[in-house]
C-alpha positions in Angstrom: 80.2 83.0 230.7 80.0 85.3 233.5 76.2 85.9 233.2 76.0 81.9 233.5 77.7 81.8 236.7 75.8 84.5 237.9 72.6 82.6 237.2 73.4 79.2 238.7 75.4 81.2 241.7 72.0 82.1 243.8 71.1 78.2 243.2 74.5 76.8 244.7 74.6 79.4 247.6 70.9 78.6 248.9 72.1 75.0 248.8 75.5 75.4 250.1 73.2 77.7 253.0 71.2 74.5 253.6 73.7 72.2 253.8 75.7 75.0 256.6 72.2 74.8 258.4 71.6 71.3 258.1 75.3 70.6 259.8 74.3 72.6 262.3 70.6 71.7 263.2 71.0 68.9 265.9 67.3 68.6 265.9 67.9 66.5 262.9 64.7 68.5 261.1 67.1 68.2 257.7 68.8 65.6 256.5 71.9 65.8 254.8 71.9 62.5 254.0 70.2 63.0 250.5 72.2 66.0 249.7 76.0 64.4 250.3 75.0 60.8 248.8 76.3 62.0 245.0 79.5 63.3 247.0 79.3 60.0 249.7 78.9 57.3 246.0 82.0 59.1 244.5 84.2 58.3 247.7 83.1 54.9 248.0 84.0 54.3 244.8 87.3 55.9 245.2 88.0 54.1 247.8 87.3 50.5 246.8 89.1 51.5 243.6 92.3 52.3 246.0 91.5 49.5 248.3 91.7 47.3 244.5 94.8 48.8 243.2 96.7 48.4 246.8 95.5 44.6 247.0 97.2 44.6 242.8 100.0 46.5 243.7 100.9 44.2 247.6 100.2 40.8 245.1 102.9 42.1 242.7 105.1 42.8 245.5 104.7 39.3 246.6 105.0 37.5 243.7 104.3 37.6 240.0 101.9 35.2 239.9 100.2 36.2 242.2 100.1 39.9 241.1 98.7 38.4 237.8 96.0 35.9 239.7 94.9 39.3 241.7 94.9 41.6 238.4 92.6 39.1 236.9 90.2 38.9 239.5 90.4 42.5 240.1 87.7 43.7 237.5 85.5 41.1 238.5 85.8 41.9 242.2 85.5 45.9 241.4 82.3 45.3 239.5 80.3 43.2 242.0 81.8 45.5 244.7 80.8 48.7 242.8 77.1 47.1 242.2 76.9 46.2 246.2 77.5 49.9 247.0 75.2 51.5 244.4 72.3 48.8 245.2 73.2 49.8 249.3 72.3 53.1 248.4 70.0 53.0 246.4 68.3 50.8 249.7 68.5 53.6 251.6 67.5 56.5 249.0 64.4 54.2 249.2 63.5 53.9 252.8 64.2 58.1 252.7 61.2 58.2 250.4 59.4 56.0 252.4 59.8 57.5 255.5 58.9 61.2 253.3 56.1 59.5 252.5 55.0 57.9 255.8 56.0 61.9 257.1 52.9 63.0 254.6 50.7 60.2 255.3 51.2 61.4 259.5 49.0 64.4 258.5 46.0 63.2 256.8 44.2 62.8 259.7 44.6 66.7 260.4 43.4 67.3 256.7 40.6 65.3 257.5 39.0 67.0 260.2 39.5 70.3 258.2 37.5 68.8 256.1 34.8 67.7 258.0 34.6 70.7 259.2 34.6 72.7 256.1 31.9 69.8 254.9 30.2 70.4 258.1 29.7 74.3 257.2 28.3 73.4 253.6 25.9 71.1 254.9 24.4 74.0 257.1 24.4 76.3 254.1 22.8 73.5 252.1 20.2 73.1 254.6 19.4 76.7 254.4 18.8 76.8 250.4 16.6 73.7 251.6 14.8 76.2 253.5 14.8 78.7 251.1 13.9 76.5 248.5 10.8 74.6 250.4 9.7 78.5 250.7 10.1 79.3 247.5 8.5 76.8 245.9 5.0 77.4 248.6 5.5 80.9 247.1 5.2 79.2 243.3 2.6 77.0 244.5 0.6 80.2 245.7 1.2 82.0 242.4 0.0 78.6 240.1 -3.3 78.2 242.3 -4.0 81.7 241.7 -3.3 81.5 237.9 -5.4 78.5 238.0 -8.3 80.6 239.8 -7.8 83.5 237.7 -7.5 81.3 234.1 -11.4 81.1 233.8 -12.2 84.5 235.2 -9.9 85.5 232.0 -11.7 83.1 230.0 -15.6 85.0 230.7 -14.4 88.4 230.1 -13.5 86.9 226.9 -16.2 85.8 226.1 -18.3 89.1 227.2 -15.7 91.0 224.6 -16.3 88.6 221.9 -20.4 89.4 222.5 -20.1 92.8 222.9 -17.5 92.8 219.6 -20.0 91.1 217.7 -23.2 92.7 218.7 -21.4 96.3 217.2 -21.0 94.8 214.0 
């Protein structure tokens, strides 16, 4: 049990670090906001279910009826109340991701331009192969209009071995 603590215990301080640096970074470069929303949805919901069982508890006081007209509603209030908070937050857990997202989408154009220029420097290198290429190939040409030139030279010494060869037998 100890070695489990030990292993989640580096996890919980580097948070509990970030949430000490995020309360005191009044640059607002952190939010908290994310971090404390488990902890913020657990005292809303606290509180509302105090707020409920006070309303209960003043209706008894009042009357008996009344205490039983409030009781009944109680549940139904709780739920709708409980379902407003989690669909308020869950609203702004959603405009947190979009804003992270819009946060990304600020620094395309910066990766753009590194890419055009890193584009910029292929295109020169491709336009040296080009080069190299275009000379290569004149070098090829050179060689194959030589071969052709050489082809029936090859061909009459050929022949002159195939007359000599025959004239010794």
């Amino acid at each position: 049990m100890n070695q489990t603590f030990h292993h989640s215990s580096p996890g919980f301080l580097k948070g509990l670090k970030n949430f000490g640096v995020g309360l005191i970074d009044f640059r607002f470069n952190q939010y908290l906001s994310m971090q404390l929303l488990p902890v913020f949805y657990a005292l809303l919901l606290m509180g509302l279910l105090a707020f409920f069982v006070g309303v209960s508890a003043l209706a008894f006081w009042y009357s008996h009826i009344a205490g039983l007209v409030v009781l009944s509603i109680t549940p139904f209030a709780m739920l709708i109340s409980f379902a407003v908070v989690r669909a308020t937050l869950e609203f702004l857990v959603m405009a947190y991701r979009i804003m992270e997202t819009l946060h990304r989408m600020d620094r395309i154009p910066e990766q753009v331009d590194n890419l055009n220029s890193k584009v910029d420097g292929i295109s020169d290198k491709v336009h040296g192969f080009e080069t190299q290429i275009s000379h290569i190939q004149r070098k090829v040409d050179d060689v194959t209009h030589t071969i052709g030139f050489l082809k029936p030279v090859s061909g009459l010494a050929g022949i002159s071995g195939r007359l000599f060869g025959k004239s010794r037998d």
